[in-house]
C-alpha positions as CSV (number, residue, x, y, z in Angstrom):
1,X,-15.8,-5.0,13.0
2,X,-14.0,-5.7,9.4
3,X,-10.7,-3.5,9.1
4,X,-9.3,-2.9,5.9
5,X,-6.1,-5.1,5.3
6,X,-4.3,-2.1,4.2
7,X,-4.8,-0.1,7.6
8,X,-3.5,-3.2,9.9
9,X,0.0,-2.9,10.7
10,X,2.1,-5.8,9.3
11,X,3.6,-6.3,13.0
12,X,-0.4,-6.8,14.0
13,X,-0.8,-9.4,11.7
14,X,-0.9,-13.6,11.8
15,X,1.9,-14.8,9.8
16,X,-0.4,-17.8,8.7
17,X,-3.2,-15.8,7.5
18,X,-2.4,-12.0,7.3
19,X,-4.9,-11.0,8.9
20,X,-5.3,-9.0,12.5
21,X,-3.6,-11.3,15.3
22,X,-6.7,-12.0,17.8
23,X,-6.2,-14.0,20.2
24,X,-2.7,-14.5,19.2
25,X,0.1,-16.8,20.1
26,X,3.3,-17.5,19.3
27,X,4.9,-20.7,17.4
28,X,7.4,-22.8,19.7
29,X,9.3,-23.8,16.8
30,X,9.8,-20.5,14.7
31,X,8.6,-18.6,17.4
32,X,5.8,-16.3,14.5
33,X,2.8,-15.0,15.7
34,X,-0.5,-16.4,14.7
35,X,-4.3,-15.6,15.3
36,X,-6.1,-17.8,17.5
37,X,-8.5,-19.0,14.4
38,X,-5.3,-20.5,12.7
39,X,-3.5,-22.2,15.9
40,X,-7.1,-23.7,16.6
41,X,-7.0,-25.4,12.6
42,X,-3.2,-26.3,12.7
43,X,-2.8,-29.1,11.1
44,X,0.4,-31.1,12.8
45,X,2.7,-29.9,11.0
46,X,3.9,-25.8,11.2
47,X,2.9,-24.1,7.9
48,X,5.6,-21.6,8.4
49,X,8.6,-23.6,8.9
50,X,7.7,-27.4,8.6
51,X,8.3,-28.0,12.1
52,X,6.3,-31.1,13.4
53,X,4.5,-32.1,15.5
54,X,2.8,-29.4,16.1
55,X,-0.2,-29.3,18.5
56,X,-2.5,-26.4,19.5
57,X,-1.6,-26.6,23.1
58,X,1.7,-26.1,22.9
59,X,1.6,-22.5,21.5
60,X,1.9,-20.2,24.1
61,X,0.1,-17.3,24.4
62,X,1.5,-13.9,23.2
63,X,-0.2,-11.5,25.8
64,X,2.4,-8.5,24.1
65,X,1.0,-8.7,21.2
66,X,-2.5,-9.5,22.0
67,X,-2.1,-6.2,24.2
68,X,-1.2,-3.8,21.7
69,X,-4.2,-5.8,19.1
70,X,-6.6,-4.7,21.4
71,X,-5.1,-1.0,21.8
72,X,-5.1,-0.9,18.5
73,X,-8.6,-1.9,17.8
74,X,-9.6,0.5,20.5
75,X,-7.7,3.1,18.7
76,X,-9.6,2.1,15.0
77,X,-13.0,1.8,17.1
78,X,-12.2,5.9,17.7
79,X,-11.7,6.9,13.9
């Protein structure tokens, strides 16, 4: 299910790509929050703050913010 860019909160969002933060984890080295489809494509070096190297498996999950995606989808689901 497509939202609307406009109706996802900017807090909800991957700082890489803008869009909803599934799957999300956080940068080590600037600590933002990406979606899992943009920490599986980085490319070595961090695309927010030039930061390398930069691997996939070093990004830790960010289960806080990958809680409140899902209540939020729940939530939109309801609408």
């Amino acid at each position: 299910s497509s939202i609307p860019l406009p109706e996802i909160p900017v807090k909800l969002r991957c700082t890489i790509c803008n869009d909803l933060a599934r799957r999300a984890v956080k940068l080590p080295c600037c600590e933002q929050s990406i979606c899992g489809n943009c920490r599986d494509k980085l490319p070595g070096v961090c695309p927010v703050c030039d930061h390398s190297p930069l691997t996939p498996d070093i990004c830790k999950d960010n289960t806080a913010l990958r809680t409140t995606v899902a209540v939020f989808l729940r939530t939109a689901e309801k609408k």
